[in-house]
N, C-alpha and C positions, 0 to 999 in steps of 0.2 A: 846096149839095146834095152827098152825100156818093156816090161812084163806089159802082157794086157791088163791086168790087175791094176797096176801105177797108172795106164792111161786108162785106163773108168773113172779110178779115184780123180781123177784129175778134170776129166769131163764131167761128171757128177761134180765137184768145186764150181768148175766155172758155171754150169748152168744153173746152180742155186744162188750164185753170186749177181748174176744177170737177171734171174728172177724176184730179188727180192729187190733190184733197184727198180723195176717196170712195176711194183707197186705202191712207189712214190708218188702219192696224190699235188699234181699242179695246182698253185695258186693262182688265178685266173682275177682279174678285176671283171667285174657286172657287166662292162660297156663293153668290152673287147670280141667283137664278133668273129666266125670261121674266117677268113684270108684275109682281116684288117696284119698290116706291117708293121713291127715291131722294131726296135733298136735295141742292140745290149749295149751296154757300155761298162767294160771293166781295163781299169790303169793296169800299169804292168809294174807300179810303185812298191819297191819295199818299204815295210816300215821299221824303222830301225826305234827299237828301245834303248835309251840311255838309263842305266841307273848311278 
């Protein structure tokens, strides 16, 4: 069973972990207006190095 002490420590981690990515400033292009639709497009490709 886990102390309350270990679950603070643990909820204090995650919420500065979660905080510090929500001040990730987006890069946005000039044209792209509120509800214009978007496409991501990412391969699922490895890349392999040869040396």
């Amino acid at each position: 069973m886990k102390t309350p002490k270990t679950i603070g420590i643990l909820f204090l981690l995650i919420f500065l972990a979660s905080n510090s990515q929500a001040k990730n400033i987006m890069i946005t292009p000039p044209n792209l207006k509120k509800g214009d639709t978007i496409a991501i497009v990412a391969t699922a490709r490895k890349t392999l190095m040869i040396i």
